[in-house]
C-alpha positions as CSV (number, residue, x, y, z in Angstrom):
1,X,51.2,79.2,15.9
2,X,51.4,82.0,13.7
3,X,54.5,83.8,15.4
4,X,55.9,79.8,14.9
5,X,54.8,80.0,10.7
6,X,56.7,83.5,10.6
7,X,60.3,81.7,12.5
8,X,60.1,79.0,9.8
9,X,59.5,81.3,7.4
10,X,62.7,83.9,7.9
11,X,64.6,80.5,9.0
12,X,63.7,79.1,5.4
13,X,64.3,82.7,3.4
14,X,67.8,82.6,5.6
15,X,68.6,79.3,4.3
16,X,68.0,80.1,0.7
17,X,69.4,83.7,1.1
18,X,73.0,82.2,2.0
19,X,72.6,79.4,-0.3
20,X,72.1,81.4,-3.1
21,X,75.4,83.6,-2.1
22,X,77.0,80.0,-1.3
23,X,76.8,79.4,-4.9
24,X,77.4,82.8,-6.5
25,X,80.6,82.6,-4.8
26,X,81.6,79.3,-6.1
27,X,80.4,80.3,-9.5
28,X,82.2,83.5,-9.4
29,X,85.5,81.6,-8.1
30,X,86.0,79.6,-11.9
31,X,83.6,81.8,-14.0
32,X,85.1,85.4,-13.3
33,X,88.6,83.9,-14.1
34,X,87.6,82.0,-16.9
35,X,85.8,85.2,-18.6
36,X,89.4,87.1,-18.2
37,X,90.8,83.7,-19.9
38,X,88.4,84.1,-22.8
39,X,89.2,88.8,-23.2
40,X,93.1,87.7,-22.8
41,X,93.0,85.4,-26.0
42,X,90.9,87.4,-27.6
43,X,93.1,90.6,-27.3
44,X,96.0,88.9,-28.8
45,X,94.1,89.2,-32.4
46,X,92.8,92.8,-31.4
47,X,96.3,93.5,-30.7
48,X,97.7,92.6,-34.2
49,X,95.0,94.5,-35.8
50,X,96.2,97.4,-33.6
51,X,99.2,97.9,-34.5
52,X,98.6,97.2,-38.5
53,X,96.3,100.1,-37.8
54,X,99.3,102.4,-38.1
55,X,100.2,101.2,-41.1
56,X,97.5,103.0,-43.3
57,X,94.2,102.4,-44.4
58,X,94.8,100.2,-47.1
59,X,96.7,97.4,-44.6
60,X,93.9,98.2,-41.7
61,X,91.0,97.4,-43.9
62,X,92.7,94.5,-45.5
63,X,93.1,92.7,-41.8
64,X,89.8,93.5,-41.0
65,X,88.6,91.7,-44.0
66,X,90.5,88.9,-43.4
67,X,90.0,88.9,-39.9
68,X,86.1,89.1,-40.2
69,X,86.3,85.9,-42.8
70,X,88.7,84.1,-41.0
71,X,86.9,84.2,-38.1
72,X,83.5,83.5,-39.9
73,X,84.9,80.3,-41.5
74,X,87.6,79.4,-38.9
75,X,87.7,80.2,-35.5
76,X,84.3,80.7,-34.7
77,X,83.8,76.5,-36.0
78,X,86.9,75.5,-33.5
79,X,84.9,77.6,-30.6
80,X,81.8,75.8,-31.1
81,X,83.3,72.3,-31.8
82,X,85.2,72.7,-29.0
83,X,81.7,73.1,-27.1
84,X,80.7,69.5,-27.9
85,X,83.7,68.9,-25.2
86,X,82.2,70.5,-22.2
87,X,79.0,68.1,-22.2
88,X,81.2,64.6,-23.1
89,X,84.1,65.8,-20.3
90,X,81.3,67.2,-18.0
91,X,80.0,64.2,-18.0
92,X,83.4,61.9,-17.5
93,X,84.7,64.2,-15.0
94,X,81.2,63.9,-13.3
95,X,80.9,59.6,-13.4
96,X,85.1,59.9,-11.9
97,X,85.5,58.4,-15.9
98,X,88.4,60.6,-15.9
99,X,90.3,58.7,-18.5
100,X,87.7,59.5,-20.9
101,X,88.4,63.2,-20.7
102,X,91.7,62.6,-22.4
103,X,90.5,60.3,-25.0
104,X,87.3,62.9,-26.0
105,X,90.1,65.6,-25.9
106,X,92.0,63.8,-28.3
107,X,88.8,62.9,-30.5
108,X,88.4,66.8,-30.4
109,X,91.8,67.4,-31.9
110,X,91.7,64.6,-34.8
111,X,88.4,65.9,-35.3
112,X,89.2,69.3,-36.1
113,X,92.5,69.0,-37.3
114,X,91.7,66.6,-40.3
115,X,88.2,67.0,-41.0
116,X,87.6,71.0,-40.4
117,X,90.9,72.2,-41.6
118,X,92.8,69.9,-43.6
119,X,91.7,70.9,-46.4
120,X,88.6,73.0,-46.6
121,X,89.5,75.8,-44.7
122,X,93.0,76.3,-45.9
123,X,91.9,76.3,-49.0
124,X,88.8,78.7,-48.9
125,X,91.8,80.9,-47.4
126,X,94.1,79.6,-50.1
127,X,91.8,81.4,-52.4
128,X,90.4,84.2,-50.7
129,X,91.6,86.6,-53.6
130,X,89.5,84.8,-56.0
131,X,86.2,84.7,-53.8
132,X,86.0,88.2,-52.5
133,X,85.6,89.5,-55.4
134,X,83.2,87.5,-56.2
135,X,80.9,88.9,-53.6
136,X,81.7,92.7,-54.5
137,X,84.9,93.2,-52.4
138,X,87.8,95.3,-53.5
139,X,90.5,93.7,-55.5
140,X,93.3,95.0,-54.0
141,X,91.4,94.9,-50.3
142,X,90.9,91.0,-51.7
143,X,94.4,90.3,-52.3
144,X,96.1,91.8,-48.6
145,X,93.6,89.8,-47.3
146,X,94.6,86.5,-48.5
147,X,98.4,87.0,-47.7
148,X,96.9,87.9,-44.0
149,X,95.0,85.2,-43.9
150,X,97.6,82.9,-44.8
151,X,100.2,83.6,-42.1
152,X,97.3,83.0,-39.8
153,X,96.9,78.9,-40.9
154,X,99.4,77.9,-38.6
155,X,97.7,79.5,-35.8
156,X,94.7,77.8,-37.0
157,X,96.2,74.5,-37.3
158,X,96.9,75.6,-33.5
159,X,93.7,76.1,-32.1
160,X,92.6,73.3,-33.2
161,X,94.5,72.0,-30.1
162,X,94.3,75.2,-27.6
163,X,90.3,75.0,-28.1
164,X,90.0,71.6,-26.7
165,X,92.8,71.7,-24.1
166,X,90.8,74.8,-22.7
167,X,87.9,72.8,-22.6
168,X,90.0,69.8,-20.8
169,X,91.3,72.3,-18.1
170,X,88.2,74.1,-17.5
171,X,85.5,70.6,-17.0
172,X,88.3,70.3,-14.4
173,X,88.2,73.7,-12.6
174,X,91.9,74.4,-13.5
175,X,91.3,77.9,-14.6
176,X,94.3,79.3,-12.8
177,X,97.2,77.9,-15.1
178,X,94.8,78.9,-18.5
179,X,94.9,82.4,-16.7
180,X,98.4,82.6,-16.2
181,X,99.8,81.6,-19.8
182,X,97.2,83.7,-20.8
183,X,98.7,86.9,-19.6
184,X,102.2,85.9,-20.3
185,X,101.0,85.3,-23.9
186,X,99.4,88.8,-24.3
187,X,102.5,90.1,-22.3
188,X,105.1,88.5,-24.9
189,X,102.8,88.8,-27.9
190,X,103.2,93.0,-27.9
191,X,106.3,93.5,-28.1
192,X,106.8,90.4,-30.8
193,X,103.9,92.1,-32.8
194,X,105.8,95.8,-32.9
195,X,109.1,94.0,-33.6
196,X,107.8,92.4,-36.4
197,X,105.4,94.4,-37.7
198,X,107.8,97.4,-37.7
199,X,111.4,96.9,-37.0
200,X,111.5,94.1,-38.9
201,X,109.1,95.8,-41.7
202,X,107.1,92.9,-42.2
203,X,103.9,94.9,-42.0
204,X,100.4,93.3,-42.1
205,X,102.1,90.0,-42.7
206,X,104.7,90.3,-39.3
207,X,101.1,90.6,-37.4
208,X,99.7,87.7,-38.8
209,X,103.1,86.1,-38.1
210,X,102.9,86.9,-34.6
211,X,99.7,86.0,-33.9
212,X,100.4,82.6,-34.8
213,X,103.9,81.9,-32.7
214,X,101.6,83.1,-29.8
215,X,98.5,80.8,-30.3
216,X,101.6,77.9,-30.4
217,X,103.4,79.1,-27.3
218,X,99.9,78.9,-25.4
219,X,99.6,75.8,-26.8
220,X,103.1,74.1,-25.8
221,X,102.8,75.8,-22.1
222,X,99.3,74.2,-21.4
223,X,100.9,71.3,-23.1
224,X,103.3,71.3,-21.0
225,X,101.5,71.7,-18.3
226,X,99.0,68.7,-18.7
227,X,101.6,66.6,-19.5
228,X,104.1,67.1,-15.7
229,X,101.3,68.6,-13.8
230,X,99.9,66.1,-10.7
231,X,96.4,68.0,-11.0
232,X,95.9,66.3,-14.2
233,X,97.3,62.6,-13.5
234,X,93.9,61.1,-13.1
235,X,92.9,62.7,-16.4
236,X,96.4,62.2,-18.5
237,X,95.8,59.4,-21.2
238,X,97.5,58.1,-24.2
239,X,96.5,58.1,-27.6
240,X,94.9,55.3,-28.7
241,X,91.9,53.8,-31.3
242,X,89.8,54.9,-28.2
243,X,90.2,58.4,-29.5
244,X,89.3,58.3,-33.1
245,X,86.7,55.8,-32.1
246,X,85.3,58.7,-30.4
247,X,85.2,61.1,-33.4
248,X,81.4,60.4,-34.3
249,X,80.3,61.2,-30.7
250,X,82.3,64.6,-30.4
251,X,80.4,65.3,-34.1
252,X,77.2,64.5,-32.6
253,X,77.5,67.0,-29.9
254,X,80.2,69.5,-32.0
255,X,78.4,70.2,-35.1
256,X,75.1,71.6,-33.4
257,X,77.2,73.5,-30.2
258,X,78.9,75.6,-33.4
259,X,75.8,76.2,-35.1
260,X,74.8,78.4,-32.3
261,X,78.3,79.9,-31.7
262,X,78.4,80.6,-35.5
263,X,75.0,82.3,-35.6
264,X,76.0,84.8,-33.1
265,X,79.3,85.4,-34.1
266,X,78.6,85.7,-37.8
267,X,76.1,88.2,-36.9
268,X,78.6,90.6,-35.8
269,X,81.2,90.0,-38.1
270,X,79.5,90.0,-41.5
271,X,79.1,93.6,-40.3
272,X,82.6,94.0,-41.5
273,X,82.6,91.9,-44.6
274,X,79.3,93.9,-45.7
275,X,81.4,97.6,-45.1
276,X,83.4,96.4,-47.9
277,X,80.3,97.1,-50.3
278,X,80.1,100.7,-49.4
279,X,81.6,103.7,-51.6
280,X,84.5,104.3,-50.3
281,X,85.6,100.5,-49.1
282,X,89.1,101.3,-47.6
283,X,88.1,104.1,-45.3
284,X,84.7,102.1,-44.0
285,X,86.4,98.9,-43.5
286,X,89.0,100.7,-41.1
287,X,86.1,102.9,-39.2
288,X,83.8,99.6,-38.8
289,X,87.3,97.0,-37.5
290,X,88.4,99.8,-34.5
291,X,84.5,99.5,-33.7
């Protein structure tokens, strides 16, 4: 009996072993590529503030300003909005509702679009000169900052539709076009950053610039891609009442998912915004963006 208890035993530790590998590997399959996704986007900000870093302190601490605040009040909301979409087309994807995940994809986009940026983020950058002042910047930091930041509204207006079509792809496992357009967006955003911000001597302003044709070229390839792709024919739908009907649901879920993005991502980059204080704001600001 006891040598019996002990087969069971390694039989059931077996089963649970390879299980448990079983589903690392599945997880690993959608989550490794959608991590590399997530760094490729990413770097096509870190790039602009790369190369503006050979443009002197003055432009470098200027971007980082603006970058800090434009992500505190902009894309970090879009990022957790978008969040409300992973439980609503989950959930649709999950009950073969896959209409739905077109219409709460949509919802996402009016959403954001017309409520979040149209107008009170465009105009806190509008005036971003006037505020950080306010709150002890540099003038002359203040003013850069708000010429960055406002080449980088249309590549707000932007993400406002590459957030949720991530989200659409990804509650369908389709990580692998997202990866692809993601590294021929970093791949053609370089070299458009160094002609513009150099041969072109647009400076701070021709990164900003860049950044912004790149978040729309993401956005018409995926476009383009859910549109003549058969992967997403179940999901495809028009846009209808359905979708703005829709809008207080995404809220319900949005508004708390980016409370918890913005917490931690405010946390890091009010580390910037705070460097700005110090003595000598120009060379701080600099140290504290390459960090």
């Amino acid at each position: 009996m006891a040598k019996l208890e002990e087969r069971e035993d390694e039989k059931k530790w077996a089963t649970s072993w390879g299980g448990y590998i079983e589903e690392l590997k599945k997880g690993s399959r959608i989550a490794a590529p959608m991590v590399a996704v997530t760094v490729l986007q990413y770097l096509v900000q870190v790039v602009s503030v790369i190369m503006v870093g050979h443009l002197g302190q003055l432009s470098l601490s200027s971007v980082a300003i603006a970058t800090s605040l434009t992500n505190i009040t902009g894309f970090s909301l879009l990022s957790g909005m978008a969040g409300g979409l992973e439980t609503l087309c989950g959930q649709a994807y999950g009950s073969q509702q896959y209409k739905k995940l077109g219409i709460y994809t949509y919802s996402a986009i009016i959403s954001t679009n017309i409520i979040l940026v149209c107008p009170p983020i465009c105009m806190l950058w509008i005036f971003m000169d006037k505020l950080l002042p306010l709150v002890g910047q540099d003038t002359l930091i203040s003013y850069k900052a708000r010429q960055y930041s406002l080449w980088l509204i249309p590549g707000l207006f932007a993400s406002t539709i590459l957030k949720p079509l991530t989200r659409f792809l990804q509650m369908q496992s389709l990580i692998l076009p997202m990866l692809l357009t993601s590294i021929f967006i970093l791949c053609f955003h370089v070299p458009l950053c160094w002609i513009l911000v150099f041969k072109l001597a647009l400076g701070d302003l021709g990164a900003a610039i860049a950044f912004s044709l790149s978040t729309w070229l993401n956005v018409i390839l995926l476009g383009i891609y859910v549109r003549y792709s058969s992967t997403c024919e179940k999901t495809r739908s028009p846009l209808s009442k359905d979708a703005f009907l829709g809008v207080p649901q995404f809220f319900r879920l949005g508004v708390p998912s980016a409370i918890t993005v913005c917490l931690k991502w405010w946390s890091m980059e009010l580390l910037t915004l705070l460097s700005g204080l110090l003595p000598n704001p120009k060379l701080e600001t600099s140290v504290l963006s390459i960090w």
